[in-house]
C-alpha positions in Angstrom: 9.5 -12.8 -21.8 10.9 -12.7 -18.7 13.8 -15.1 -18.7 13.1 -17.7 -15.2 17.4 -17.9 -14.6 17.4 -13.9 -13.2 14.1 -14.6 -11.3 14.6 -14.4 -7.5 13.1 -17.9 -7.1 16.2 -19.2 -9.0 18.6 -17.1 -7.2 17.2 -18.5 -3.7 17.3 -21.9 -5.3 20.8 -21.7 -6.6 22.6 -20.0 -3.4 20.2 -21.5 -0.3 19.0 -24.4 -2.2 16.0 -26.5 -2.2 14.4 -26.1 1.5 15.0 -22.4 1.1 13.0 -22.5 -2.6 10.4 -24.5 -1.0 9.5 -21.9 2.1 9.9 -19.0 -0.6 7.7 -20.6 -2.6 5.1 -21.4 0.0 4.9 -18.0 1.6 4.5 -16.3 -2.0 1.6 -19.0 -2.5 -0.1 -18.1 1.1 -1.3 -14.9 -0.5 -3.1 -16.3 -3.6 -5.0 -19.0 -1.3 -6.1 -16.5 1.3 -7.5 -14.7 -1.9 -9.3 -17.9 -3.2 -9.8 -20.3 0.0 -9.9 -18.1 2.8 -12.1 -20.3 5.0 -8.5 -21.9 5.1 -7.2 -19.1 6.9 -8.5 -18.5 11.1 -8.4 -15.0 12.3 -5.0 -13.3 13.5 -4.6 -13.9 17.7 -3.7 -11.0 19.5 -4.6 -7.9 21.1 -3.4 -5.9 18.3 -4.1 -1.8 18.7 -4.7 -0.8 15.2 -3.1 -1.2 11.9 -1.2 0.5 9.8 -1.1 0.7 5.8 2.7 2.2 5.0 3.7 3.1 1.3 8.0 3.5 0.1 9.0 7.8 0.0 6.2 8.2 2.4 7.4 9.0 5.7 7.0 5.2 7.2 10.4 5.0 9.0 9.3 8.9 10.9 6.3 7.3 11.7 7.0 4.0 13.5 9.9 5.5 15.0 7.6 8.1 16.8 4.8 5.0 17.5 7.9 3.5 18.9 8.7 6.8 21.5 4.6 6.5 22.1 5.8 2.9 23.8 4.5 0.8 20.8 6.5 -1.9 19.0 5.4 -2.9 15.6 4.9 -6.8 14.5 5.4 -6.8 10.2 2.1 -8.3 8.5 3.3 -7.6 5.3 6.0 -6.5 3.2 5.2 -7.4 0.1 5.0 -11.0 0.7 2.7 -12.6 3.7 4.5 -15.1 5.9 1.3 -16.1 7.6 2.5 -19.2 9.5 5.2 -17.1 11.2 3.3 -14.3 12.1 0.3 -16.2 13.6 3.2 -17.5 16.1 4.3 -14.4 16.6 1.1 -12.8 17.8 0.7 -15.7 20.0 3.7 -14.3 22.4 3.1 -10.6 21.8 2.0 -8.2 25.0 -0.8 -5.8 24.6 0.9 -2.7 23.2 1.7 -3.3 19.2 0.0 -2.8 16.3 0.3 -4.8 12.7 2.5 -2.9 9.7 1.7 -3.6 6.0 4.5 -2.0 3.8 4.0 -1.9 0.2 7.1 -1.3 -1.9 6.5 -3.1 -4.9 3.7 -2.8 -7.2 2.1 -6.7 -7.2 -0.7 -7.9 -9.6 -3.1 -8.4 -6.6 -2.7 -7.7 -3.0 -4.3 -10.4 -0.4 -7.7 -10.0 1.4 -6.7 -9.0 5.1 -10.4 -8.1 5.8 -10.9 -12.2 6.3 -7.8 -12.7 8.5 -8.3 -9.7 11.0 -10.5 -9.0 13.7 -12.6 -5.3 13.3 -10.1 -2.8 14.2 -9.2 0.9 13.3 -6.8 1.2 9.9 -4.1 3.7 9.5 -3.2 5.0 6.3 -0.1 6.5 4.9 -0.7 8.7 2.4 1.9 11.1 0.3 1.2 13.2 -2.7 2.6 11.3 -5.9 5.5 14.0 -7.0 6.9 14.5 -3.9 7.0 10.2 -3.0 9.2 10.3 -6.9 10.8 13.2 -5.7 12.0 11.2 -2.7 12.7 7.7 -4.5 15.4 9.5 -7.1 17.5 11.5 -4.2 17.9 7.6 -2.2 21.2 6.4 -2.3 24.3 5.6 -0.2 27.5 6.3 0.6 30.7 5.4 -1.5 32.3 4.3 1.5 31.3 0.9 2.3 33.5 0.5 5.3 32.2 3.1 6.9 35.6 3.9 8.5 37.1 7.4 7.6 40.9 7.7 8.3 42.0 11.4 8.1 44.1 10.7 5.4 41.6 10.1 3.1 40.5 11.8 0.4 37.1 13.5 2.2 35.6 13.9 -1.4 35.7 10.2 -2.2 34.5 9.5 1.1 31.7 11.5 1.6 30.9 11.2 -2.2 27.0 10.1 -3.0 26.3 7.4 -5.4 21.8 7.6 -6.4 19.4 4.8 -7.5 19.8 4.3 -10.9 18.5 1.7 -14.1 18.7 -2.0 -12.9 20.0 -1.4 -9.4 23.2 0.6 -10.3 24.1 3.7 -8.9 24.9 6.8 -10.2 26.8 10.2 -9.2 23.6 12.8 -9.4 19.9 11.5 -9.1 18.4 10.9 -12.8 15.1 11.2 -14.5 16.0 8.5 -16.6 16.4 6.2 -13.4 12.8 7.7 -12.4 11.5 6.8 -15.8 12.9 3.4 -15.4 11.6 2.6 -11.9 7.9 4.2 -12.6 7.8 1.7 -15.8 9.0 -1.4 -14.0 6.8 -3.6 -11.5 9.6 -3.3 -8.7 8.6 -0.3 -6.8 6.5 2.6 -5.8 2.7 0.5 -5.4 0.5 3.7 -5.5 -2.7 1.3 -5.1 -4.0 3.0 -2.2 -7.7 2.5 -3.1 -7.2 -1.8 -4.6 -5.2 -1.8 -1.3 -8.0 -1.2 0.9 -11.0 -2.1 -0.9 -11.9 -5.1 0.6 -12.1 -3.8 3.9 -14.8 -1.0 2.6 -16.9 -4.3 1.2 -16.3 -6.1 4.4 -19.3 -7.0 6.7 -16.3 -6.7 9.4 -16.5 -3.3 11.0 -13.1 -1.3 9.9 -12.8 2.3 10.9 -10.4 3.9 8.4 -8.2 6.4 9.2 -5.6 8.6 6.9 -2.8 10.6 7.8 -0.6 12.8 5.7 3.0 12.8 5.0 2.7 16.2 5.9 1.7 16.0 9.4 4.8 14.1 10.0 7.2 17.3 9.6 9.3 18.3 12.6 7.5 21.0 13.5 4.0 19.6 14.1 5.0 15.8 14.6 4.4 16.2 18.5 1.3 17.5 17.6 0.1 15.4 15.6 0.9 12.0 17.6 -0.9 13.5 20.7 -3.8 14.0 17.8 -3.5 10.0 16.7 -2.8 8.7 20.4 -6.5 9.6 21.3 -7.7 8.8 17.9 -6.1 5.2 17.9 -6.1 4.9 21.7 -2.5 4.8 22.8 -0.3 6.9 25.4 0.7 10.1 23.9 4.2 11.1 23.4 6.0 12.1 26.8 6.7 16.1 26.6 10.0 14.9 27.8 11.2 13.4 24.3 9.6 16.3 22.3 13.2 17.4 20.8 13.6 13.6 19.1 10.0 14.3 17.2 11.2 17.6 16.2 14.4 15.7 14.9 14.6 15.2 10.8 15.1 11.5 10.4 16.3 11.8 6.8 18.3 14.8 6.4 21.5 15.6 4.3 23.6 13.1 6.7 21.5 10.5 6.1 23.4 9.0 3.9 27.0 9.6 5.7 26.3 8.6 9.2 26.8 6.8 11.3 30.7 6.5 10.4 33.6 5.7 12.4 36.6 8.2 12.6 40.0 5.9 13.0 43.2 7.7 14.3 45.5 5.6 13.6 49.1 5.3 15.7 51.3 5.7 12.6 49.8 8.6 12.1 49.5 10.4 15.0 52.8 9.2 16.9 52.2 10.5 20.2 48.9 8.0 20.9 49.7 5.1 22.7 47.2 3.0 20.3 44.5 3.6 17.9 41.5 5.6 18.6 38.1 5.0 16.6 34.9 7.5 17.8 31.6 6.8 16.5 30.0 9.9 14.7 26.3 9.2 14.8 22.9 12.1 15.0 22.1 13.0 18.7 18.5 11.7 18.3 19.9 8.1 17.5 22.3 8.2 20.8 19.1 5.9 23.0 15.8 5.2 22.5 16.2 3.9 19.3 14.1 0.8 17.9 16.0 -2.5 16.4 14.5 -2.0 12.8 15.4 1.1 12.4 
């Protein structure tokens, strides 16, 4: 048995205390009475485009951030807990051009009945084949420099060395099938309920159009492509031929987890500058144009 001291409810309770615990509390509870009293619940406001159904490893960060170049901005629904209250305000001061995100990270023992708080609109789905998603989950990691300041002094392989996702949130210095074997067992991550997900929009006497779209189509090549493709499907502007390069750019690539980093040239160091000089290495795609929540 789970012991309730390591929960996350006891950790919000003990560090943000009791006003924190009760809002956790109540948004975790919003998503089992929308299941069982969702006459409680009145339709979303808001002249919401579409929505979209994003699964972790599948290529959700690409795909907002070329919804984003297509002039769309994203509100989040859901990410694995539904914060109704707040999002209903939300909505209320959005402009026309956004459309709702559900994210699902985690595997959950039930997932809440959107068909009763949306209006009929067109659904977006996310999809990525299963080997390639664990493929994916094992190579994440992070840098070993937390500072994310590099001084040429430094030892370049301890600073550009990789730790990977390991067992119980540790890193380690090479991905692991162990730490794959872990994560796959647990109830923390990788939710491959695509069908549970969506079912009660099938059943619903609300009109949803349902839509899928393949990790795949996502790849630098044919990404331009294939957002022209979903712009008339889900009716919004297509991409500008102008920004074509940044949809043929590879958001997660082998920098991805070195940069951005700052390069510091220090005084001492280099005698004949008259103070310290720091220069921001960053990718070329991320210089403008760039989305907050990326």
């Amino acid at each position: 048995m789970k012991n309730p001291l390591n929960s996350k409810s006891f950790k919000i309770l003990k560090e943000k205390g009791f006003k924190k615990w009760i809002l956790y509390r109540f948004i975790k509870i919003q998503a089992i009475l929308l299941n069982l009293f969702p006459f409680l619940f009145k339709v979303l406001p808001g002249d919401y485009k579409f929505v979209i159904y994003c699964f972790s490893t599948s290529g959700r960060t690409a795909l907002n951030y070329f919804l984003f170049l297509c002039g769309l901005n994203k509100v989040e629904l859901y990410h694995d807990v539904l914060d109704y209250i707040n999002i209903r305000e939300k909505l209320k001061k959005e402009d026309k051009n956004f459309y709702l995100h559900l994210f699902f990270s985690r595997k959950k023992q039930f997932i809440p009945n959107f068909s009763y708080i949306l209006n009929p609109t067109k659904i977006l789905i996310l999809t990525r084949d299963p080997i390639s998603r664990f493929k994916t989950f094992i190579n994440h990691g992070k840098s070993s420099n937390n500072t994310k300041i590099i001084n040429l002094n430094d030892d370049l392989d301890k600073v550009f060395k990789i730790s990977y996702i390991g067992k119980n949130n540790e890193y380690e210095i090479k991905p692991s099938l162990e730490a794959l074997k872990y994560w796959k067992n647990s109830n923390k991550t990788l939710n491959f309920n695509y069908y549970s997900n969506i079912k009660a929009f099938l059943e619903s006497k609300k009109e949803f159009k349902i839509f899928y779209i393949d990790c795949k189509e996502l790849d630098s090549k044919i990404a331009f492509d294939t957002m022209n493709k979903l712009a008339k499907t889900l009716d919004f502007n297509p991409p500008n031929i102008k920004d074509k390069e940044k949809f043929e750019h590879k958001l997660w690539n082998k920098f991805a987890h070195l940069l951005p980093f700052n390069l510091l040239l220090e005084k001492k160091t280099f005698p004949y500058l008259l103070k310290n000089i720091e220069l921001s290495i960053i990718e070329k795609a991320k210089l403008s144009n760039t989305p907050p929540y990326m």
